[in-house]
C-alpha positions as semicolon CSV with decimal commas, in nm:
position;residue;x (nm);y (nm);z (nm)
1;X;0,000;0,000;0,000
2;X;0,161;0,382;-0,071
3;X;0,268;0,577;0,218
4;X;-0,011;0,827;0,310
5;X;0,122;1,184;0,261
6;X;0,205;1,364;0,590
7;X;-0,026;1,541;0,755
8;X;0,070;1,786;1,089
9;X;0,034;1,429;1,272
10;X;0,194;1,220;1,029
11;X;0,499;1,363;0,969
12;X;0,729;0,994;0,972
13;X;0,679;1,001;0,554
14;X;0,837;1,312;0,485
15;X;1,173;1,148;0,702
16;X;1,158;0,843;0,528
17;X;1,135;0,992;0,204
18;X;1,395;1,242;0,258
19;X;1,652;0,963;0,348
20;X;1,576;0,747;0,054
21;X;1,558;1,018;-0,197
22;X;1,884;1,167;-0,049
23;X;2,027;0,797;-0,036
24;X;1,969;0,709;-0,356
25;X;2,082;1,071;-0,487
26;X;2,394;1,015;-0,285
27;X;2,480;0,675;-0,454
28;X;2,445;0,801;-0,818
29;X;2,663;1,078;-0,736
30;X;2,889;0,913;-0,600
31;X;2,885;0,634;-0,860
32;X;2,988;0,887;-1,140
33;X;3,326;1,013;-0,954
34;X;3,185;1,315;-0,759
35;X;3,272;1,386;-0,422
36;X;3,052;1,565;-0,172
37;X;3,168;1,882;-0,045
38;X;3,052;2,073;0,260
39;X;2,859;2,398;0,182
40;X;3,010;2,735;0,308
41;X;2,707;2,867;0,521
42;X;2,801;3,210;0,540
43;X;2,981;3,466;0,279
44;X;3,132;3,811;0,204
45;X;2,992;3,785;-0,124
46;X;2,647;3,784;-0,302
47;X;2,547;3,681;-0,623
48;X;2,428;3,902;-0,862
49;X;2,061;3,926;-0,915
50;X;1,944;3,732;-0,658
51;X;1,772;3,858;-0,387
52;X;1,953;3,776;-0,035
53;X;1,910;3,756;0,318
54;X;2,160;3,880;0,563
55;X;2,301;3,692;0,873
56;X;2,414;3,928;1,192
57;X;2,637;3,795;1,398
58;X;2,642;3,877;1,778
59;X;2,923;3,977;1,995
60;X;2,893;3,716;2,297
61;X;2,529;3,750;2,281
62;X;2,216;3,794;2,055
63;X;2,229;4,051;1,813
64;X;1,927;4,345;1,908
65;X;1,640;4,347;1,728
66;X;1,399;4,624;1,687
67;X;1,074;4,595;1,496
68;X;0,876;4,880;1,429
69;X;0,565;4,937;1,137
70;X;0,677;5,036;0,834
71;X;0,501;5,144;0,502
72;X;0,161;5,016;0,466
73;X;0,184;4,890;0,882
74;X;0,376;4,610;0,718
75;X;0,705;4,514;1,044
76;X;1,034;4,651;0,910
77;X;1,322;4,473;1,127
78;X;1,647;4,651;1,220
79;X;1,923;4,430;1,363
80;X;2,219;4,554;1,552
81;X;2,520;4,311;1,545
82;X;2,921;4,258;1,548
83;X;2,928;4,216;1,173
84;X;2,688;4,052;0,906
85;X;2,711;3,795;0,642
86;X;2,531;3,681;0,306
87;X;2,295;3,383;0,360
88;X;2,346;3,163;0,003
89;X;2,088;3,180;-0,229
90;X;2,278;2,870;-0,404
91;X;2,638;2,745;-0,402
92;X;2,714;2,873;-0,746
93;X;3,004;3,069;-0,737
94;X;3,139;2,817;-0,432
95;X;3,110;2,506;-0,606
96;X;3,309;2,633;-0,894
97;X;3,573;2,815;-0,654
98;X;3,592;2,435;-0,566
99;X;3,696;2,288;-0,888
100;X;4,040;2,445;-0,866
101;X;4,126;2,170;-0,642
102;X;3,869;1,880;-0,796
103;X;3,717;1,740;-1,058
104;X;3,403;1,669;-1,043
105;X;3,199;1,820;-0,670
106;X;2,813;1,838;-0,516
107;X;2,703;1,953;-0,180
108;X;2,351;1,981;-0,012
109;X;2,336;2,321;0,000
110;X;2,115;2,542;0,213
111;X;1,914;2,817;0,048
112;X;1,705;3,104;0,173
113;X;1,509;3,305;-0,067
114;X;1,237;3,561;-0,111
115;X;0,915;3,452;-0,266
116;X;0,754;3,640;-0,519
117;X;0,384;3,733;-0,612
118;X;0,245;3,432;-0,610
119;X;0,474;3,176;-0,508
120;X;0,326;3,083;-0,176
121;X;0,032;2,931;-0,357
122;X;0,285;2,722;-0,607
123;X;0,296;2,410;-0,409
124;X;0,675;2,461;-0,500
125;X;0,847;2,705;-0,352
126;X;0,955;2,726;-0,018
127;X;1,172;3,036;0,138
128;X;1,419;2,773;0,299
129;X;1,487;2,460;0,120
130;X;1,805;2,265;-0,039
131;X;2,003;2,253;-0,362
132;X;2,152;1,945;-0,444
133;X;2,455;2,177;-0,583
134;X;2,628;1,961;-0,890
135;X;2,933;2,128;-1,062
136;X;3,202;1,915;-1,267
137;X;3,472;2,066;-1,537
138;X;3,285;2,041;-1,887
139;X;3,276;2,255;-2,158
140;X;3,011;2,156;-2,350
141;X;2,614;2,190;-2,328
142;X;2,562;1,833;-2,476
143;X;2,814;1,660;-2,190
144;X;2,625;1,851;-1,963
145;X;2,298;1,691;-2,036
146;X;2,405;1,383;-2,043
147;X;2,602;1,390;-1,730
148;X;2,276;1,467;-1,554
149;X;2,092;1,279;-1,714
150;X;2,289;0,993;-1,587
151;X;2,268;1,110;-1,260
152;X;1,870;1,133;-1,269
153;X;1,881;0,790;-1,421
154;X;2,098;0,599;-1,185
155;X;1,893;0,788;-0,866
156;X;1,614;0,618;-0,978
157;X;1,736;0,293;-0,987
158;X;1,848;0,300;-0,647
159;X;1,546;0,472;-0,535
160;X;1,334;0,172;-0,690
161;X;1,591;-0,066;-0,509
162;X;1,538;0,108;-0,182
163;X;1,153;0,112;-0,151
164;X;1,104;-0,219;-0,334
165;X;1,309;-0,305;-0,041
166;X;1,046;-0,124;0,212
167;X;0,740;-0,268;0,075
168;X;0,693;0,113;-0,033
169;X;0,691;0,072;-0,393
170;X;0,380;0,109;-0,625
171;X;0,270;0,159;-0,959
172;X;0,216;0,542;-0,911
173;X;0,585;0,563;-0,787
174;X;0,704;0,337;-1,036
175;X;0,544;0,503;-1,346
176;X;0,743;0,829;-1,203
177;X;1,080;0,697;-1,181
178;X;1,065;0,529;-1,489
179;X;1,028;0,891;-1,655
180;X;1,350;0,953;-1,493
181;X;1,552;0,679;-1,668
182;X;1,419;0,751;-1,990
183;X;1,694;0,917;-2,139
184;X;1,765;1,128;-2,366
185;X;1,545;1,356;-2,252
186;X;1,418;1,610;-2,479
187;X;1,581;1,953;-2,566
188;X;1,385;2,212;-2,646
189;X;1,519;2,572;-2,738
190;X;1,311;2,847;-2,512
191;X;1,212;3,031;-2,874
192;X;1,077;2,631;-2,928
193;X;0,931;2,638;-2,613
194;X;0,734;3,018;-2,659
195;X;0,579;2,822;-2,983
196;X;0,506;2,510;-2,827
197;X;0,289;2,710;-2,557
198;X;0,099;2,840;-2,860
199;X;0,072;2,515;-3,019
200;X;-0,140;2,268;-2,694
201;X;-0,357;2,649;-2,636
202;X;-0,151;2,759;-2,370
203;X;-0,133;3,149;-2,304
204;X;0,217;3,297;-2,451
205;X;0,413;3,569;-2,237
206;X;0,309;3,884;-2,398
207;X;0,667;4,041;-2,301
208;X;0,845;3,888;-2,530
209;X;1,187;3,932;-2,358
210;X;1,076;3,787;-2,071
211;X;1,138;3,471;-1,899
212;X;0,829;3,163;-1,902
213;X;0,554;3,251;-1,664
214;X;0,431;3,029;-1,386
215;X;0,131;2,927;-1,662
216;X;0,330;2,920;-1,953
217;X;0,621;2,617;-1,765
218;X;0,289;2,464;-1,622
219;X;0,150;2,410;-1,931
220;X;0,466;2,260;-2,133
221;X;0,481;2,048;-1,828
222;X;0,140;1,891;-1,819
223;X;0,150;1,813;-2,189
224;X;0,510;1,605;-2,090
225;X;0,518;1,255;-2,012
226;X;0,908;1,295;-1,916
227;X;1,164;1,519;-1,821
228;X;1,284;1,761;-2,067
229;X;1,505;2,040;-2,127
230;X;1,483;2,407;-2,207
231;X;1,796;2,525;-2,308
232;X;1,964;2,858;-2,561
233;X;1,764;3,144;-2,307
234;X;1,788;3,455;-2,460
235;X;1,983;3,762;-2,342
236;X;1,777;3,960;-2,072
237;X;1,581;3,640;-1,948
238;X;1,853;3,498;-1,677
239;X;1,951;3,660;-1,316
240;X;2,264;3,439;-1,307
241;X;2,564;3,471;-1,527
242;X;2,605;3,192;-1,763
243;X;2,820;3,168;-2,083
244;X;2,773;3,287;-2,410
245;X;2,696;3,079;-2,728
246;X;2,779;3,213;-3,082
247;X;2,425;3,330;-3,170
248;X;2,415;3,542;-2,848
249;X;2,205;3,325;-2,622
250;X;2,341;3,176;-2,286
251;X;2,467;2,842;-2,265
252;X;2,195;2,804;-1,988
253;X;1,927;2,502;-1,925
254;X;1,649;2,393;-1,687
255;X;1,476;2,049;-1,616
256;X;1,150;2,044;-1,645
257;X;0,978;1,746;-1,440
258;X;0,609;1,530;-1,681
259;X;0,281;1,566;-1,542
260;X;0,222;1,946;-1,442
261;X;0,562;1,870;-1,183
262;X;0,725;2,197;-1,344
263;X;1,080;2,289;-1,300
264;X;1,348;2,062;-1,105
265;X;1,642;2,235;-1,205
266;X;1,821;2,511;-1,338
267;X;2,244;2,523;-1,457
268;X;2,454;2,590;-1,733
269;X;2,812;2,674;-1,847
270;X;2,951;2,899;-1,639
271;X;3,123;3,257;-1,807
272;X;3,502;3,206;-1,990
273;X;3,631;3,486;-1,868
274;X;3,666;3,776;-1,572
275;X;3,573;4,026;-1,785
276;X;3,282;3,886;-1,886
277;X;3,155;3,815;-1,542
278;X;3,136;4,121;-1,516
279;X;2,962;4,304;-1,770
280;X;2,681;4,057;-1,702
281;X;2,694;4,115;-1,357
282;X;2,676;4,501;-1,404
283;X;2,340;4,442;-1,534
284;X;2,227;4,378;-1,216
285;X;2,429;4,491;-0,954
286;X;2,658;4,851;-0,920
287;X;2,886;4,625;-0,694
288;X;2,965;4,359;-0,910
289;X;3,118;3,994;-0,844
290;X;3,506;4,113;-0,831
291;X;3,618;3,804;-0,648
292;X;3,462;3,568;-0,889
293;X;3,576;3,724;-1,182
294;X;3,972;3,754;-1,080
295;X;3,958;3,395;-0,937
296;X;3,809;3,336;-1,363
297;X;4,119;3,522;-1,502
298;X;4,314;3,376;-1,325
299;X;4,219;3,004;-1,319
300;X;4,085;3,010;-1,719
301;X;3,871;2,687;-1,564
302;X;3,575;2,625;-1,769
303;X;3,330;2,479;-1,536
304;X;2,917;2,358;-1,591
305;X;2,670;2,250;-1,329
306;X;2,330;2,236;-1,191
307;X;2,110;2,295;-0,868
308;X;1,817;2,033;-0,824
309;X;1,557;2,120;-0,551
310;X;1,569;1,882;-0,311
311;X;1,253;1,892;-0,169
312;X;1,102;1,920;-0,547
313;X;1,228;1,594;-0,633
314;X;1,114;1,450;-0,270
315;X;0,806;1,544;-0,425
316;X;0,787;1,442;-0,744
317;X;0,940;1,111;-0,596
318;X;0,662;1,085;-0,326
319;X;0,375;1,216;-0,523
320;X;0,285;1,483;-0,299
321;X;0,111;1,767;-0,426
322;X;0,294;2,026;-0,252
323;X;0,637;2,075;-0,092
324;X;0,426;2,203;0,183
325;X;0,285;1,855;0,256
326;X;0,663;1,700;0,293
327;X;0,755;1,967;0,532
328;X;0,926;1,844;0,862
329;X;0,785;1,888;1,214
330;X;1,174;1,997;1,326
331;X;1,116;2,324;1,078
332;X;1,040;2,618;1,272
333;X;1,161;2,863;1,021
334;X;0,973;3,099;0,779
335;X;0,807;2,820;0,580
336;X;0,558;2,748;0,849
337;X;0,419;3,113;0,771
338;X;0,335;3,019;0,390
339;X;-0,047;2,996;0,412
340;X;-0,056;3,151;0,751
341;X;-0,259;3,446;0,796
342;X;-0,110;3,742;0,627
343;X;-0,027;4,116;0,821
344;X;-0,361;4,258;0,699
345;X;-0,543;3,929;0,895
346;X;-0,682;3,769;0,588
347;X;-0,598;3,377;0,464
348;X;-0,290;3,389;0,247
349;X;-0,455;3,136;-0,028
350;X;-0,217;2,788;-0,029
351;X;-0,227;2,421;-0,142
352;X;-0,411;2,229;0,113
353;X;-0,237;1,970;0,358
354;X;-0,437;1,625;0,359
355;X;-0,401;1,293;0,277
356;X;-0,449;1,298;-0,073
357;X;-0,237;1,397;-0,364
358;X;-0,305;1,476;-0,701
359;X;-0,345;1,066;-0,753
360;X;-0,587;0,995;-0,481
361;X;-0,282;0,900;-0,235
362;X;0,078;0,848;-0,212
């Protein structure tokens, strides 16, 4: 019988699937020749475009904290500390600073990051949550795919292996990992991907230098029956600094899960050089990524990677219908407010905890 989803009182799923999935994700890895770093918590740096959170460190004792009511009687915070530090929004720039001594490197990374309109109701996005950080020296797209792809593959058979082993296998959970190992997966371009949108009646982005909405990504995905790739993103879509291909797009990709799962993943090849670390990272930022871009010069290393969402592929894995319903009773942090009630007292609108998923049960 499938493991009911968890539920405020039956939390014991979410663990067990959390130490298969990161069992089984471990063992591929680790099968392919890369070796598992520890994350750096902390940092001096920030990486352009994202939008970061800021650690305060005490001096012998807790930092002070004053909240007061700022515009719209919304709590603006002020902390008062020895000196602060960058929470990671990813590993990015430290995985790669890590292939000057290795060849091939992942971490679980912890990640803390704003939500935007309309991410609390997603089902997939949480404001703490881990990257299964993957970075190895490549420098080509096509090695890149299939690198991961082998990854993805091999996690699945081990996966299978571990809950055949549990009695926790079913058809439901066997249909999904089979998607995994059915490589190649398809690569689409993103101009491929605006057309396909039009093509199955989905709603096109009317800016049309913009990235995929929300609908536009949940529509590719629920006409999918497996994994696939968008890849070539024009210039002005990314926040991150990727390289650049001959025709002016970036050498930039995300995996997109079947079955209305949406996006798993997002990597690429990184930038070839310092100097063009940082005219991309002037486009967002008037301090841009110095240290990054002189370790670049210096090292000429030509690095590619990937971050998978931990918790998304717990998910897709589990057949939850939300993140939210794999969340553990140890976290005490920020995600327990998604859904809460919002400032202004009303119900912030959310996916609904229970005991069934979009299959009837998991």
């Amino acid at each position: 019988m499938p493991t009911p989803i968890p539920t405020p009182h039956g939390f014991r799923a979410a663990y067990a699937w959390t130490g298969d999935v990161l069992a089984a994700l471990r063992g591929s890895l680790d099968h392919l020749g890369f070796i598992e770093i520890l994350p750096a918590i902390l940092s001096e740096r920030y990486e352009p475009g994202a939008r970061h959170s800021i650690a305060v460190l005490g001096d012998r004792a807790l930092p002070d904290v004053h909240t007061t009511q700022g515009p719209g009687g919304k709590p603006r915070v002020t902390v008062s500390g020895e000196r602060f530090y960058y929470l990671p929004v990813s590993h990015c720039v430290e995985k790669q600073l890590a292939l000057e001594h290795a060849q091939r490197v992942y971490c679980m990374a912890p990640c803390v990051r704003l939500l935007m309109d309309g991410e609390d109701r997603s089902g997939r996005h949480l404001y703490t949550f881990f990257q299964a950080e993957i970075e190895w020296h490549t420098e080509d797209v096509n090695e890149a795919h299939d690198t991961i792809e082998a990854i993805l593959s091999g996690f699945a058979s081990r996966l299978r292996e571990r809950l055949r082993g549990s009695g926790r296998l079913d058809d439901r959970v066997q249909a999904r990992l089979s998607a995994l190992e059915a490589t190649p997966y398809e690569r689409i371009s993103f101009a491929q991907a605006r057309e396909r949108v039009r093509g199955i009646g989905g709603a096109a982005n009317p800016h049309a230098a913009g990235d995929l909405t929300h609908a536009e990504e949940k529509v590719l995905s629920e006409a999918a029956r497996a994994p696939f790739w968008l890849t070539r993103y024009p210039d002005g879509v990314r926040d991150s600094l990727y390289r650049r291909n001959d025709d002016g797009s970036f050498a930039t990709y995300d995996l997109i899960l079947p079955h209305g799962e949406g996006e798993l993943a997002t990597g690429g090849l990184r930038p070839d050089s310092g100097a063009d670390i940082l005219a991309q990272a002037q486009k967002f930022t008037a301090a841009p990524h110095r240290y990054y871009a002189d370790w670049k010069q210096r090292t000429r290393l030509q690095t590619g990677g990937i971050g998978f969402g931990v918790e998304r592929l717990i998910r897709y894995c589990a057949g939850a219908s939300s993140v939210l319903d794999l969340r553990y009773a140890h976290d005490q942090g920020p995600n327990a407010l998604i859904g809460a009630e919002s400032p202004d007292g009303r119900e912030s609108a959310r996916p609904a905890r229970g005991g069934t998923s979009s299959h009837g049960e998991l």
